[in-house]
N, C-alpha and C positions, 0 to 999 in steps of 0.2 A: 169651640175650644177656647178656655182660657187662657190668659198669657200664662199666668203661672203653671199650667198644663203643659205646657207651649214647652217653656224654659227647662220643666223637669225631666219632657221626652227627649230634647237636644241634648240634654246634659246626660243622659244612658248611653243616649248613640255615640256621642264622644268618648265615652269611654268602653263603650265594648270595640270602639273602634282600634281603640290606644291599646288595649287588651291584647287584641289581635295584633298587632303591630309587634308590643311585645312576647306573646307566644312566637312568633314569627324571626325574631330577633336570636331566641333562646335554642330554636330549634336550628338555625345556621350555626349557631355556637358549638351546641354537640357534634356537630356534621363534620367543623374545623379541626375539634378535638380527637375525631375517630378516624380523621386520615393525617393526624400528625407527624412527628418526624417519633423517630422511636429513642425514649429519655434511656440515657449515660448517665453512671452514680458519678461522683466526685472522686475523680484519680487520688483525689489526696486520703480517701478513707478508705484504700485498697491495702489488704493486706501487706501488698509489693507494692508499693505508690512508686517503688524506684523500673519498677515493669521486670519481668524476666524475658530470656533471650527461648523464643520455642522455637522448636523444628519446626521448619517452612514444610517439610514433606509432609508431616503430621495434619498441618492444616489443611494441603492438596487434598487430603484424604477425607476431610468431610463433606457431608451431604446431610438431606433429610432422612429424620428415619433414624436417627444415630440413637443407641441411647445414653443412659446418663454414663452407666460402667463405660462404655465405649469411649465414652468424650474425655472420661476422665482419664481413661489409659493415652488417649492422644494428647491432650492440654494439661492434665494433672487437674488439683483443686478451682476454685471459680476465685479470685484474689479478692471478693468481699466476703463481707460474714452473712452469704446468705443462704449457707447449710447447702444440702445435697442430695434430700428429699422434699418432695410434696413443696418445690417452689417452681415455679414458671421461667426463669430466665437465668443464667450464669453469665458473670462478667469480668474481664480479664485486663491486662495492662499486657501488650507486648511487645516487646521492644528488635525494631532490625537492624541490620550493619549495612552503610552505605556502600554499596558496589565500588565505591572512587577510593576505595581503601586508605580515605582518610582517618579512619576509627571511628568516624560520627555514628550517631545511629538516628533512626526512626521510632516515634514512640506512640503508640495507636492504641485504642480502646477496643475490644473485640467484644459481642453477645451473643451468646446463644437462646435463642427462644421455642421455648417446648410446648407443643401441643396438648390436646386434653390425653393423650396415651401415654406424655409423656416421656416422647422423644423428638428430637429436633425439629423442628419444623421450620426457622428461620434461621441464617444468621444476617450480623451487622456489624457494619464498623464505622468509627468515628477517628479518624476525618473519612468518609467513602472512598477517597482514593489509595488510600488503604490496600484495599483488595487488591490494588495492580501489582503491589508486591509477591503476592501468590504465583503469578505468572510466571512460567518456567522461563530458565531466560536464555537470550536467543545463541543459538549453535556460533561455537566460536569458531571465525574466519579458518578452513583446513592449512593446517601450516605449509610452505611451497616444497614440494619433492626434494630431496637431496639431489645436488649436481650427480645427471644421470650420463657415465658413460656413453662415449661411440659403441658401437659395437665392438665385442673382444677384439676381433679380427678388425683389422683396418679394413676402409673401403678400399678396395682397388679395384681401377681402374685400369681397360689396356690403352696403352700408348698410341697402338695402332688406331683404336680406336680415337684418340684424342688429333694428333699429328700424324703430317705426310711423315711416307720414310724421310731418314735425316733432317728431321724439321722439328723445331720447338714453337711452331706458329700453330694454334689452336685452328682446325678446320671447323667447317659450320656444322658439323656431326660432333665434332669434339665439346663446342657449345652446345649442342641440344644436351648432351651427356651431361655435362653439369648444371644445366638449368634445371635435368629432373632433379640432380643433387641440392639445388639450392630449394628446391620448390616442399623437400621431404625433411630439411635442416627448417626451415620456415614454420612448416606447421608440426613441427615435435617442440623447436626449444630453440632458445637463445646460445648461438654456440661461441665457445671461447676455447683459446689454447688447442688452436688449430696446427698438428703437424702437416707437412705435406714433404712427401719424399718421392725423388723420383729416381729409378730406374731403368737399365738396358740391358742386353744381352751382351754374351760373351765375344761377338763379332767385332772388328774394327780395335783402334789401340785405346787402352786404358785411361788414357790422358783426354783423349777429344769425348769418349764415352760419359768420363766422369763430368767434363762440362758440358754435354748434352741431357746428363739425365738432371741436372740441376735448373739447364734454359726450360724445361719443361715443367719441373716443381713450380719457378716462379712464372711462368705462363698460367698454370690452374692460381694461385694464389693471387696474382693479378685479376685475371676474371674473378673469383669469388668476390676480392676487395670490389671491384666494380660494381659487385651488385647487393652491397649490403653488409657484408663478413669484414669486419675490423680490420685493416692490414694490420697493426699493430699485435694481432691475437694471432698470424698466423706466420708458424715458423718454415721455412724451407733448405730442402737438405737435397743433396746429388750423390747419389751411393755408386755409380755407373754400373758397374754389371754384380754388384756386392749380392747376395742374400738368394739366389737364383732361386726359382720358383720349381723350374721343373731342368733337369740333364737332359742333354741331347746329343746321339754321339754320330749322325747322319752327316756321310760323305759327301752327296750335293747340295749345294746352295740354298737352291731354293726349299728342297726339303728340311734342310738343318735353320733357317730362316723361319719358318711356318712351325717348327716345332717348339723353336726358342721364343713363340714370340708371349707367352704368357709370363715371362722374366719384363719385357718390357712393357714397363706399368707405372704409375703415379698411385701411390700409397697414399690415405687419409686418417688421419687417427687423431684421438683428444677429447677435451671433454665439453660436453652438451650439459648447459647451464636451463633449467626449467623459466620462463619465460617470467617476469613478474605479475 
């Protein structure tokens, strides 16, 4: 083989080489361009360049499959001049209101892209975070129950069951009794404006009755403050034999004692504040 043989078959090869290289080259090109980002016209040559304000429900409600009358009853017109038949794509300017109730708003690019039938088949938006504005938004905090009443009826409590006869000293039954009390104030509610009044029977004289049924009010209201309840929220009263629960008109003692004894009580009443 000649040199000039030589030089003319290197010099094909080099270039079917370069050839290939650049078919090679051209064919990544197309590949870039068929999975690119999907082209926005220029807000500035929107019908509305200043955006209009849509209903956010309107947009929850698209999907694929939509078609054009449908879109347009949702979104109205497409805000360029790009008619409303026999085109591929509608494109919109919409603008939202900042949640911080500053008046600001939000201004985004929206697309609709329609398949060869003709209806929806994609949407897009520019900036993409965008779309998080769609998101329903989240359940407001349940506002805290209105300060819920004691019960109509005060608690009462019997006496007997709290203190020895003639005694305003809390026995260790008298505590179990209001620890259930504390334990059911606890898990309802934060309580405030605590009455507590105490009472006695018609037995014994007026004067020592009225300050025994009071050593007994502040006896409960003491324990309570001990274990949690405000002293300052809780008010105490001694009515002595006032308000009587049940008449008794038994001749012996002990009978007329045993039938008077639901007058001797420690009343609770006031109001239960919902917890924060």
């Amino acid at each position: 083989m000649g040199i000039r043989t030589a030089c003319r078959n290197a010099g094909l090869l080099l270039a079917g080489t370069a050839l290939a290289a650049a078919a090679g080259c051209s064919g990544n090109r197309r590949a870039d361009a068929g999975a690119g980002a999907v082209e926005f016209p220029d807000p500035a040559r929107a019908t509305m360049p200043e955006g209009s304000f849509v209903n956010v429900e309107n947009l929850r409600k698209l999907a694929p499959g939509l078609t054009k009358p449908q879109l347009y009853a949702l979104l109205g017109a497409p805000h360029f001049n790009e008619g409303v038949f026999g085109v591929r794509r509608w494109n919109y300017v919409f603008d939202f209101r900042k949640a911080d109730g500053s008046g600001d708003f939000i201004r985004c690019q929206f697309q609709v892209a329609f398949g060869k039938d003709h209806t929806a088949a994609a949407y897009y938006w520019k900036p993409e975070a965008c779309k998080a504005l769609l998101e329903p938004p989240a359940p407001a905090a349940a506002a805290p129950p209105p300060p819920a009443p004691l019960p109509a009826e005060p608690i009462r409590l019997s006496s007997d069951a709290l203190f020895a006869f003639d005694s305003a000293a809390l026995t260790g039954q008298g505590r179990r009794r209001l620890d259930d009390l504390l334990q059911r104030l606890r898990a309802a509610s934060q309580v405030e404006d605590i009455r507590v009044v105490g009472y006695t029977d018609r037995i014994g004289r007026d004067a020592y009755n009225l300050v025994l049924s009071r050593r007994r009010a502040e006896a409960v209201r003491d324990y309570l403050a001990a274990n949690g309840v405000p002293a300052a929220s809780i008010q105490v009263e001694g009515r002595g034999e006032a308000d009587p629960v049940v008449q008794c008109h038994d001749a012996a003692r002990a009978a007329l004692i045993a039938c008077l004894a639901p007058n001797r009580r420690v009343e609770l009443s006031g109001v239960a504040h919902a917890r924060p």
